[in-house]
N, C-alpha and C positions, 0 to 999 in steps of 0.2 A: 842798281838794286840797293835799297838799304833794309840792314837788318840790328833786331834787337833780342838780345838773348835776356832772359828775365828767371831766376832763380832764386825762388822762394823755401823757406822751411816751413813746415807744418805738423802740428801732433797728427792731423790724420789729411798725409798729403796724400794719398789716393782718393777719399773720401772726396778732397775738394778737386782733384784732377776729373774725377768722374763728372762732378756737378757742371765743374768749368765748360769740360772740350764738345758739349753736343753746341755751344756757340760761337766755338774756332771755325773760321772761312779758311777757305782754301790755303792760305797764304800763311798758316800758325801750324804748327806741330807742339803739342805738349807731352812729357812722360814725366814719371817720377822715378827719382833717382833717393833710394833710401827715403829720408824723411822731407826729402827738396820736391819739389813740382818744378820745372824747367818749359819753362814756352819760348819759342823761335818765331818770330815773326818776320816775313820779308815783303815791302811794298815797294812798288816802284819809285813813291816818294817820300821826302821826311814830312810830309805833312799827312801823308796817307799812312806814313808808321807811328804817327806821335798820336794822333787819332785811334787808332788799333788799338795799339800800347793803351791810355788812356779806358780808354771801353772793358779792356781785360781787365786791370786791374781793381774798375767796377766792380765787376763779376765777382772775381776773386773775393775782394773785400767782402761783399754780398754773403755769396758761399762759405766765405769763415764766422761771418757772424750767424749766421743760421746754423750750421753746425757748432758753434758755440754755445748759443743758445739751448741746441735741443739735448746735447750735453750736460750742461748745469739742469735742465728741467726735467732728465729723465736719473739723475742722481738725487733730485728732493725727496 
């Protein structure tokens, strides 16, 4: 089994935890720890974790700029 533990900061890590986890498979666990988001990923291969890993961190990225976004544009 391999696994990858990924711990991110975020001004509004639950915000992006919420967004993230309804597209976690079976094999990902995400929580937020204070201001971190923490996701576990375990596949049975490094090509089926690097893929995973990969795909999340889409997400995420996604999820921060859209919540950035609506941030700055509900402060104009």
């Amino acid at each position: 089994m391999r696994r990858a533990r990924l711990e991110t900061e975020h001004e509004h890590a639950r915000l992006l935890a919420e967004a993230v986890t309804p597209d976690n498979t079976d094999s990902m666990t995400t929580t937020v720890e204070d201001d971190s988001i923490v996701t576990v990923i375990e596949r049975e291969t490094t090509g089926g974790l690097q893929a995973t890993v990969d795909d999340y961190v889409v997400n995420l990225t996604v999820a921060e700029t859209v919540a950035d976004n609506a941030t700055r544009h509900s402060n104009s």
